[in-house]
C-alpha positions, 0 to 999 in steps of 0.5 A: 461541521465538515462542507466536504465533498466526502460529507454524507458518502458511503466509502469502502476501506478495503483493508483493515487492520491499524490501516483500515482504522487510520482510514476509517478515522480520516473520512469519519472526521470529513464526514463520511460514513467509512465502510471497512471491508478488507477484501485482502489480507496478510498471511504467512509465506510458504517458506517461514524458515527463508523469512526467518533466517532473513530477518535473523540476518537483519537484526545481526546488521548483516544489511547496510541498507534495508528496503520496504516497497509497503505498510505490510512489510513494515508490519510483518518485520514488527510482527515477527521481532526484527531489530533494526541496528544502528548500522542499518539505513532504511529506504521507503518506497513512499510517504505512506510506507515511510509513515508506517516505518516511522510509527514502529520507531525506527528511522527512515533515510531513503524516500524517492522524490516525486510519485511513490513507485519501485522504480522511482525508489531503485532509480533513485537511490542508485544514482548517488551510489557506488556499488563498490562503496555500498553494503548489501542491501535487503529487500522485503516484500509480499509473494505478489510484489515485482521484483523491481527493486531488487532487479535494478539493484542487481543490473546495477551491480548492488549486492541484494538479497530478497524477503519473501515476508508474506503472502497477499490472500483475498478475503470474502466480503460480508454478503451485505457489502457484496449486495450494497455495492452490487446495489449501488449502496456504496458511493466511493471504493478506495482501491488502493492495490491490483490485488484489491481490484482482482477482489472486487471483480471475483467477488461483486463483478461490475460496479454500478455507474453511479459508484465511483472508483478512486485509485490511489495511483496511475499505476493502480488506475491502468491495472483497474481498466485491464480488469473493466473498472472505470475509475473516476479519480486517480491520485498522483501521489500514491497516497491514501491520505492524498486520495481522500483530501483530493476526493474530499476537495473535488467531490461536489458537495451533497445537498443536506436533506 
């Protein structure tokens, strides 16, 4: 029997999809009852053809280095068929998105240490590198993701293309979850993305006192308090997994009935 602090929660999973159900599976085996919602979704970017003639190029082994600033990216690459070559090396922003990497079979070479950031991932694989010695590097990321990566690398002096392989587009909650969270129905909310968050203030507005917010980084926690959200636990490691071991090890227990 799970002893938990997650043990007899309602938790919303605000995406869906392999993620939601990877997710879902995880707090249902702590003893949660997981509430999948997606409040945001993937869709295709305004100019396919770009996409396309960039993952063309890629599956050619026209990049030496390949860089992924999230899960989506890596789905949207499986998605529209790009090979990665053997000559290609593959740099993750952090331990999720190099998991997803890892589940569509190709290899991961690059994970910056510490919290999983784009400027980590930029900062840190430049500085054992010479631009002069180093190919040209693609970036693949959504229409709403800044343009850290490829900012840094070209100061630095790094050839580097961008992919634009999707756009970010909100999706309507069912009226019963709106209600459930506007109700208090829903104890935790994972948010997991400014773009999340910018969803749960258009859709439900402001949560109930009793609903705890939980991030899953410091950066997600200060884009939730310019939107009024108060967030009661951030994770360090931009991680969901670690977000829900950390709410699981610190939640106090719920009573049984």
């Amino acid at each position: 029997m799970t002893s938990g602090g997650l043990r007899g929660t309602r938790v919303l999973v605000p995406r869906g999809g392999a993620w939601g159900d990877r997710v879902a599976a995880d707090l249902h085996a702590r003893g949660a009852d997981a509430v999948v919602a997606p409040l945001i979704s993937s869709a295709a970017p305004r100019d396919t053809a770009a996409r396309d003639r960039a993952f063309a190029a890629l599956s050619a082994g026209a990049y030496a280095w390949l860089f992924v600033t999230s899960a989506a990216s890596v789905e949207q690459l499986r998605q529209h068929g790009a090979r990665i070559p053997d000559t290609t090396r593959i740099a993750a922003v952090g331990r999720a998105t190099a998991r997803a990497v890892t589940e569509a079979g190709w290899e991961v070479d690059f994970v910056p240490a510490g919290a999983s950031s784009a400027a980590a991932l930029a900062a840190q694989w430049c500085a054992d590198r010479d631009p002069a010695a180093t190919g040209r590097s693609l970036v693949v990321r959504s229409d709403l993701a800044q343009a850290v990566v490829s900012d840094e690398l070209e100061v630095r002096g790094f050839a580097v293309d961008v992919c634009i392989a999707y756009r970010t587009v909100g999706v309507d909650l069912e009226p019963q979850v709106a209600d459930a969270l506007r109700s208090g129905g829903i104890d935790v909310v994972l948010l997991t993305s400014l773009s999340v968050g910018r969803e749960l203030r258009r859709q439900v507005g402001r949560l109930p006192a009793s609903t705890l917010v939980a991030s899953i980084g410091p950066g997600t926690s200060r884009d939730a308090a310019v939107l009024g959200f108060t967030v009661g636990h951030t994770a360090q490691t931009q991680s969901i997994d670690a977000l829900i071991a950390e709410l699981d090890a610190h939640l106090p227990v719920k009573e049984s009935s």
